[in-house]
C-alpha positions in Angstrom: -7.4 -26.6 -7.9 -8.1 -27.0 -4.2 -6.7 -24.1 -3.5 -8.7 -22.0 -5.5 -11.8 -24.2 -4.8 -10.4 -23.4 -0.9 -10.2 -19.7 -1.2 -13.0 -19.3 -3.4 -15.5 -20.4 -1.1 -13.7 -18.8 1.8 -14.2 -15.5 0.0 -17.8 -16.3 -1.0 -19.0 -16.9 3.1 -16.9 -13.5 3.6 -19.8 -11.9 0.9 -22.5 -13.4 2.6 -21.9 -12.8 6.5 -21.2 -9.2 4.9 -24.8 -7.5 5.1 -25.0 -8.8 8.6 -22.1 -7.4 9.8 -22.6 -3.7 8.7 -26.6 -3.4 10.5 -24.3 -4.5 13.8 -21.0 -2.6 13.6 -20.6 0.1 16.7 -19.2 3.3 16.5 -15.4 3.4 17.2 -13.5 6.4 18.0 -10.5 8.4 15.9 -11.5 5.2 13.3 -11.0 6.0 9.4 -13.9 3.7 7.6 -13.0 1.4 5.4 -16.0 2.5 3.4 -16.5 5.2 0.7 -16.5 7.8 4.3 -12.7 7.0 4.3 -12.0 8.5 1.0 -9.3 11.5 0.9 -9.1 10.6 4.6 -5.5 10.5 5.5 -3.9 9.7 9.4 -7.2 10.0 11.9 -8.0 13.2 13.6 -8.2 14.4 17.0 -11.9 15.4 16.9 -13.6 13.5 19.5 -17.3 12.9 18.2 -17.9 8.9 19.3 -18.6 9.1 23.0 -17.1 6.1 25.5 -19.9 3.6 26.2 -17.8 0.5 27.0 -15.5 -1.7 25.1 -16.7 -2.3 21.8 -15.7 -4.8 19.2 -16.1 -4.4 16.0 -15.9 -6.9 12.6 -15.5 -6.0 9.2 -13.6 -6.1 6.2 -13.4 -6.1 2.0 -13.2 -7.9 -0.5 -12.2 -7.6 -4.4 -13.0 -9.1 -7.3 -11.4 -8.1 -10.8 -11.8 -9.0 -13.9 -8.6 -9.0 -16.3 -8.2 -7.9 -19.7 -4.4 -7.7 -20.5 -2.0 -8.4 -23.3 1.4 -8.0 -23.0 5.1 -7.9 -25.5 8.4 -8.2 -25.1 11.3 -8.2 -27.5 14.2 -9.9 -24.9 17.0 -12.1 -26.4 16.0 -16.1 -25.8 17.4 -16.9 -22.2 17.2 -21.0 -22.8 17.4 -22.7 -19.2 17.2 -26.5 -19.3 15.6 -26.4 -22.6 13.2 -23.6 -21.7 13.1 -20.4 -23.2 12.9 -18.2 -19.9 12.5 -15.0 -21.7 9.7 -15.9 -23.6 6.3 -14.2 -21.9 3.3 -16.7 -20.7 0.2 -16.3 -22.9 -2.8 -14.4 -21.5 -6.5 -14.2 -21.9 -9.3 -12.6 -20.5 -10.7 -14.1 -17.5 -11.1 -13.3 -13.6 -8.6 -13.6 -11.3 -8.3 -14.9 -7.7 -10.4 -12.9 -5.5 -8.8 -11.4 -2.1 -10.4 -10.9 1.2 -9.2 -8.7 4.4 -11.1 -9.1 7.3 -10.7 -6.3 9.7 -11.3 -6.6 13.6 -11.0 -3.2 15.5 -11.9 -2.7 19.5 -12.7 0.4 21.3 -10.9 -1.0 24.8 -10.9 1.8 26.6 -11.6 5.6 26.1 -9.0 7.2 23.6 -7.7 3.8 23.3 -8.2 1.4 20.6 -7.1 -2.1 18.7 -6.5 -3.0 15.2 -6.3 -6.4 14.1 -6.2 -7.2 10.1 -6.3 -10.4 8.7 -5.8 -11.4 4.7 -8.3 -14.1 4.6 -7.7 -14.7 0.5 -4.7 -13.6 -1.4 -2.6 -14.2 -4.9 0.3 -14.8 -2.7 -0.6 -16.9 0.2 -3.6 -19.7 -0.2 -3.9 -19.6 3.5 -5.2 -17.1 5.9 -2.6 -15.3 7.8 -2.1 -12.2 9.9 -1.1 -8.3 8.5 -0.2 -7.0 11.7 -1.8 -5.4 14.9 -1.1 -2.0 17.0 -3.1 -0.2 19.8 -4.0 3.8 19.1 -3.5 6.0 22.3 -5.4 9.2 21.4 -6.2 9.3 25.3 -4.3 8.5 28.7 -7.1 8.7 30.9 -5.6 5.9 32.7 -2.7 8.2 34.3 -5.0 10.4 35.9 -3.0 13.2 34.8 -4.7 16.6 34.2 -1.0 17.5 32.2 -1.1 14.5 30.5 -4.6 15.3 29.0 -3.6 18.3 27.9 -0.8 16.6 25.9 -3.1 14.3 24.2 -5.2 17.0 22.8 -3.1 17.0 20.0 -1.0 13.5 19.8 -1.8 10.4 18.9 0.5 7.6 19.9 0.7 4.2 18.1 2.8 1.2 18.9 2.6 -2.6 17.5 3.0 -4.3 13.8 1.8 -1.9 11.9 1.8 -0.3 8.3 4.4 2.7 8.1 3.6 6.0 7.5 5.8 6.8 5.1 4.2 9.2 2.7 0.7 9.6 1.9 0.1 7.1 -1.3 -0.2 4.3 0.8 -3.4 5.4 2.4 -4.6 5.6 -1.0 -3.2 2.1 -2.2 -4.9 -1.4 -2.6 -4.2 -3.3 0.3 -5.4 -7.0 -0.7 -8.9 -7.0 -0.7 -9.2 -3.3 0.5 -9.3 -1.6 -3.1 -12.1 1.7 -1.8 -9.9 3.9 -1.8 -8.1 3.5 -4.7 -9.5 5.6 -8.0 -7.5 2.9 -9.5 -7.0 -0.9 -10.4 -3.1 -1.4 -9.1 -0.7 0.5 -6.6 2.4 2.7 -7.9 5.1 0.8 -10.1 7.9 1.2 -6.6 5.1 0.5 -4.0 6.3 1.6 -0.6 4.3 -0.7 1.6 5.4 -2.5 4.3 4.9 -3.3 8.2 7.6 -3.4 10.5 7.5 -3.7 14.7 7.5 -0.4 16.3 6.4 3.3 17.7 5.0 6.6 15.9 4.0 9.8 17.6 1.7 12.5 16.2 1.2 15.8 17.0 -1.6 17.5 14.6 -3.2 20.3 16.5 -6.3 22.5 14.8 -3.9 24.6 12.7 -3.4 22.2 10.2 0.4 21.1 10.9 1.5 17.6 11.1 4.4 15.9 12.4 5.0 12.2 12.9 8.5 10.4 13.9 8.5 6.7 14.0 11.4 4.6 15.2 11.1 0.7 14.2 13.1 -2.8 13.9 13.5 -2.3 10.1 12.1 -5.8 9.3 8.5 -7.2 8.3 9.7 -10.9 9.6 12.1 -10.7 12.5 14.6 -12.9 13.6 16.7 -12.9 16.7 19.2 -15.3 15.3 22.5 -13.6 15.3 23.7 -12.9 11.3 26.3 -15.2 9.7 26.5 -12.8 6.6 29.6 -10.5 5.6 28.1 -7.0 4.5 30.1 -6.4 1.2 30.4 -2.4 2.2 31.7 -2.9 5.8 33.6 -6.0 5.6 32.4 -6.5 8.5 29.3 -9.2 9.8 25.5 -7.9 9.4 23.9 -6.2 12.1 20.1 -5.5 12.6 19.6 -1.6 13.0 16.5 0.5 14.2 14.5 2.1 10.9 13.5 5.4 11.5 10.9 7.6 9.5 9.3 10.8 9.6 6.8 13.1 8.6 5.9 17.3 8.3 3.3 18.4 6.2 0.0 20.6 6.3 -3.3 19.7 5.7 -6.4 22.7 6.0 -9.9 22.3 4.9 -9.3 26.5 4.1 -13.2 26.7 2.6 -15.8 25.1 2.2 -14.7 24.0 -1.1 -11.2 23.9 -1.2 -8.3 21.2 1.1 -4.9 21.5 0.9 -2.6 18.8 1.7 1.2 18.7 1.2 3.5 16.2 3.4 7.0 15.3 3.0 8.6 12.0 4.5 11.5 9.9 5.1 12.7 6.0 5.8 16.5 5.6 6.7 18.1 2.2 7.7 21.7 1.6 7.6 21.9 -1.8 8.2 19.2 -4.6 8.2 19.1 -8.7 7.3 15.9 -8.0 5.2 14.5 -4.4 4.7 10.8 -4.7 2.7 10.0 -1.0 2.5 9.5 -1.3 -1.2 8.9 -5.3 -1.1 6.7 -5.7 2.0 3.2 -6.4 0.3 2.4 -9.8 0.5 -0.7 -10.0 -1.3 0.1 -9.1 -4.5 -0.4 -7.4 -7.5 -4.1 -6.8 -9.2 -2.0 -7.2 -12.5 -2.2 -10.8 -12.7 0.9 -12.7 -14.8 2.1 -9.4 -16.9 5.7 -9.7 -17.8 6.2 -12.7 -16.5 7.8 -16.2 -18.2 6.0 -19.3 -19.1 7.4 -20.9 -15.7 5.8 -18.5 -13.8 2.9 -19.7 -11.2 0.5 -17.0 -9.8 1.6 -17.0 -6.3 5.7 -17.4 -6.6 5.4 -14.0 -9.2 2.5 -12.0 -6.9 4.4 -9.0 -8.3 3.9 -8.9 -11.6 4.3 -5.2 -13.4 5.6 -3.7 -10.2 9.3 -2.7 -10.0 11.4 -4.2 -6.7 14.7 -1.8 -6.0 16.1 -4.5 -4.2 17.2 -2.5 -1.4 17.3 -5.1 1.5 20.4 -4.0 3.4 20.3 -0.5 3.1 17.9 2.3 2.5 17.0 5.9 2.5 14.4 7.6 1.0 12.2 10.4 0.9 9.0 11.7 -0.4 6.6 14.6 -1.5 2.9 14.3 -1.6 0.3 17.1 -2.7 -3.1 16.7 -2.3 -5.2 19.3 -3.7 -9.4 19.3 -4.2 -11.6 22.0 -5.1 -15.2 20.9 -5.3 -15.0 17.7 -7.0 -12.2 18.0 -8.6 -8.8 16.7 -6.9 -5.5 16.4 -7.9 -2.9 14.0 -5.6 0.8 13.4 -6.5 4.0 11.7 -5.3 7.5 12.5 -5.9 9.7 9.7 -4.9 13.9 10.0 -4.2 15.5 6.6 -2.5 18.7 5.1 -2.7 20.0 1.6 -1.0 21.6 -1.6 -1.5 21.6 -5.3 -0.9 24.0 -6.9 1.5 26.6 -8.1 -1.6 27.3 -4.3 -2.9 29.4 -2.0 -1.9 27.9 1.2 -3.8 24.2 2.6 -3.2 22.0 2.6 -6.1 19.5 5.0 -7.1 15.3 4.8 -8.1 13.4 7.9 -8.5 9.5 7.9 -8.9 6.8 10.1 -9.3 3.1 10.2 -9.9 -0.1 12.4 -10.1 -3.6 11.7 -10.0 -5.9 14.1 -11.6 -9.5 12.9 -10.3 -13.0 14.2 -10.9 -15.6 13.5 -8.9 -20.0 13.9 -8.9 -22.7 14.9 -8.1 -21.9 17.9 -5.9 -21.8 16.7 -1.9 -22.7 12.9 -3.1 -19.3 12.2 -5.5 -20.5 8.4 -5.9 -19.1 8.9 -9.8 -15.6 9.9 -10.8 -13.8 9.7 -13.7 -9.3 10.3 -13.2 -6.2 9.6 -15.5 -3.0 9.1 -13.9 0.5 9.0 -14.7 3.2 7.0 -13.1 7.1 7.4 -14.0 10.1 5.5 -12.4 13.9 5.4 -13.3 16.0 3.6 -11.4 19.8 2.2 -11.8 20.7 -1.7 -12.1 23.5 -3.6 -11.2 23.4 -5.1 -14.7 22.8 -2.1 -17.1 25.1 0.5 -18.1 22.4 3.0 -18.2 19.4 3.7 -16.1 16.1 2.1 -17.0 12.8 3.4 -17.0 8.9 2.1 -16.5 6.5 4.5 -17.5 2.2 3.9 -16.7 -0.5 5.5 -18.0 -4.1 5.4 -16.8 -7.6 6.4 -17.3 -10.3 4.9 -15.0 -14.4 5.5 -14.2 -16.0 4.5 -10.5 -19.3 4.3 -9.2 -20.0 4.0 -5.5 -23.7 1.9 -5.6 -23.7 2.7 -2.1 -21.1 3.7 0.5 -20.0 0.2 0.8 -20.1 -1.5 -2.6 -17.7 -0.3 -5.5 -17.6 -0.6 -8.8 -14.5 0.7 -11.4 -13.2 0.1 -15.0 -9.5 1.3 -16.0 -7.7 1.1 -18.7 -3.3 1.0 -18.3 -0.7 0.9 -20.4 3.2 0.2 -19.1 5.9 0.9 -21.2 10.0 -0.8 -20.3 12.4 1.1 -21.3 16.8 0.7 -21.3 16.5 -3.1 -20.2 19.4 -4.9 -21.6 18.4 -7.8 -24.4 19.1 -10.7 -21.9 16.6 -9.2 -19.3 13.0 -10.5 -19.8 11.5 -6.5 -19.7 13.7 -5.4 -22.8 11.4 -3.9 -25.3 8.1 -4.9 -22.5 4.8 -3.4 -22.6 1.3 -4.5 -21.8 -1.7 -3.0 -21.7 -5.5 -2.9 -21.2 -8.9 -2.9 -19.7 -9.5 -3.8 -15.7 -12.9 -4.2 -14.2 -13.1 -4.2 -10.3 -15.6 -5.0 -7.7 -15.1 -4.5 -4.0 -17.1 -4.3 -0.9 -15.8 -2.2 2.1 -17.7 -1.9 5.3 
C-alpha cells in the first residue's frame, strides 16, 4: 500500500508541474518530440532548422494512465506446488492500474551536439525511480575545426552511451513506460525487441532517402566485469562476454505530397553473452496487467504478463523487415520478425518467428487528431518442453483522439489466443480478451 500511495502521488506532482514545463521548454536540435509532432517520425533527420543560441536544457516527460477491462481462460492440467494449484489463473476485474511516468531531460550542449537523459519515475516493475539510459548525439563536429569533417556530418549522425537499440522500426512505435503517444495501441508486440545496451551507432541518411546504421555494443542491459564461473553447454568451454553488433538499410522518401514510403531491414547477432535482454530488456512492464498469470503472481515479479520471452540469454541472432506505408491519412506499418538463440544450458538454437501489421486511419485531413486502426500480431516459436511449435496469436481494433498535441486519449479492444502449449504449461488452452482505455500526456 505504500508503494502505490508512493508512486501515486509521485505520478500526480509529475501531472501538475506538467503545464508549466511545456510554456518553458526551448527548441532542441535533430530532437523527435515526444508529443503528437513525433508521430510516424522514425531516427531524427539531418535538417538543421533550430539555430545554436547557447546550451539549452530542457525537461519533460509522459505519463499513462489505463484503465483495464480483461478477462482471461485457461484449460492447463492442475500443477499443485505446496498445496497450491499453480496453474490455476488469478481472478480479474475491472479497475485501473498503476500509473507510469518517464521523465525526460535533453540538453542542446553544444551546436550539433546534444544529451539525452530518461528517467522512469513510476513503473509496474520497479516502485522506485531509476535511470533508462543516457547517450550524446553528434550531428555536428564543429569542435575539430575541420572543413572535411563538416562535410562528413552533412549526412551522419553519430551516437554513443546507454541507449535504446535500433533494431527495427517497431520500437519507435512502442510504449515505453509512461511514453504511450506514439502507439495507436494499448501494448507492444507479443516478442518485444526492446532493450538498451552500452555502445556506438553511426548513420549515414543523406537527402535521397537511403539509410544505413551499424552499431557495435557490450550485448548486456546490466554489465558486469566479474569474470564468468559458468560452463556454456555448446562450447564446453567457460562463458565469455562478446560485443553485440546490429545493423540497419532501408529507404524512407516523402515521394508526394501525399504519399511516404518506408521499408528497413535489421539485424542483432551476439554469440556469446552472460545475459542478453534483446527480447527481455523492458523493465517497466506490460500495460496488460495480471493476464495469464497464477494466483501467486504479484504485479511487479510478473511485469510481463501476455508478452512472450524467447529466452535467448546466451545467444542470439535475428533479423527484421519493416514497411511503413501512408497515403493521406491512411497508413499501413508492419514487422516481419526471424531470430534464433539460446540460453547458456543448451546446446541447440531454437527458433521464434513474428510478424505484425498495423492498418491505421487517420482525420481530418492535415490535423489527424482522430484515428481509428486494427492490427494483427502472430508469433511461433519452438520450446525446449514441447514437441511441436507453439503459437500466440493477437488481434486488435482501437480509436484515438489527440485533445491537443500533448494530451491523448485511446480505447482498444484485444483478444490473444495460446495455441500447442503442453497441458502442464499454465498457457495450454489460454486466451484473454477485452476492452483498454488509456490516457497519456506527452510533452
Amino acid at each position: 500500500m505504500k508503494q502505490f500511495l508512493r508512486r501515486s502521488a509521485l505520478s500526480t506532482s509529475f501531472l501538475f508541474v506538467a503545464v508549466a514545463a511545456v510554456a518553458q521548454q526551448p527548441a532542441i536540435q535533430y530532437f523527435r518530440s515526444y508529443s503528437q509532432k513525433g508521430l510516424n517520425v522514425f531516427e531524427t533527420t539531418k535538417a538543421d532548422t533550430v539555430p545554436f543560441e547557447g546550451i539549452k536544457v530542457r525537461v519533460g516527460g509522459n505519463f499513462t494512465q489505463d484503465f483495464q477491462s480483461l478477462a482471461h481462460q485457461n484449460n492447463a492440467d492442475s500443477l499443485m506446488v505446496n498445496g497450491v494449484n499453480t496453474n490455476q489463473l488469478i481472478s480479474l476485474t475491472s479497475g485501473f492500474n498503476l500509473a507510469m511516468a518517464n521523465l525526460n531531460i535533453d540538453v542542446q550542449l553544444a551546436d550539433g551536439i546534444r544529451m539525452n537523459l530518461t528517467t522512469y519515475l513510476s513503473s509496474r516493475h520497479h516502485p522506485e525511480a531509476w535511470v533508462k539510459g543516457g547517450y550524446i548525439q553528434f550531428d555536428k563536429l564543429v569542435f575539430l575545426k575541420s572543413k572535411l569533417a563538416d562535410r562528413i556530418m552533412k549526412n551522419v549522425t553519430l551516437k554513443v552511451g546507454h541507449f535504446e537499440l535500433d533494431y527495427g522500426d517497431q520500437h519507435f512505435r512502442r510504449t515505453d513506460g509512461g511514453n504511450s503517444m506514439h502507439n495507436p495501441f494499448v501494448e507492444n508486440y507479443i516478442m518485444d525487441a526492446f532493450t538498451t545496451e552500452i555502445g556506438g551507432e553511426i548513420y549515414f541518411h543523406p537527402q535521397s532517402g537511403f539509410i544505413a546504421m551499424a552499431g557495435i555494443t557490450n550485448g548486456q542491459l546490466n554489465p558486469t566485469v566479474v569474470a564468468s564461473s559458468k560452463i556454456d553447454s555448446a562450447t564446453g568451454k567457460l562463458n565469455k562476454n562478446a560485443p553485440a553488433f546490429h545493423g540497419k538499410l532501408g529507404y524512407d522518401k516523402q515521394l508526394t505530397e501525399d504519399f511516404r514510403l518506408r521499408l528497413t531491414g535489421s539485424f542483432y547477432a551476439i554469440s556469446s553473452t552472460g545475459s542478453n535482454t534483446l527480447f527481455s530488456g523492458d523493465r517497466t512492464g506490460s500495460h496488460y496487467f495480471m493476464v495469464m498469470e497464477n494466483t501467486l503472481a504479484t504485479t511487479e515479479a510478473n511485469f510481463r504478463s501476455g508478452r512472450y520471452t524467447p529466452g535467448f540469454s546466451q545467444q542470439v541472432t535475428t533479423f527484421s523487415f519493416s514497411p511503413f506505408i501512408k497515403f493521406k491519412g491512411l497508413e499501413l506499418f508492419g514487422t516481419y520478425e526471424m531470430a534464433q538463440g539460446r540460453n547458456i544450458t543448451e546446446k541447440n538454437l531454437r527458433a521464434a518467428t513474428q510478424y505484425a501489421a498495423d492498418l491505421i486511419y487517420r482525420f481530418p485531413a492535415k490535423n489527424e487528431n482522430f484515428w481509428i486502426g486494427a492490427s494483427y500480431n502472430s508469433l511461433t516459436a519452438t520450446l525446449p518442453s514441447n514437441s511441436q511449435d507453439i503459437s500466440i496469436n493477437r488481434t486488435g481494433i482501437s480509436a484515438g483522439w489527440f485533445v491537443t498535441r500533448n494530451i491523448l486519449m485511446k480505447a482498444a479492444y484485444v483478444s490473444q489466443e495460446y495455441k500447442n502449449f503442453v497441458a502442464t504449461d499454465i498457457r495450454s488452452g489460454g486466451k484473454f480478451n477485452g476492452l483498454m482505455i488509456e490516457a497519456a500526456v506527452g510533452f
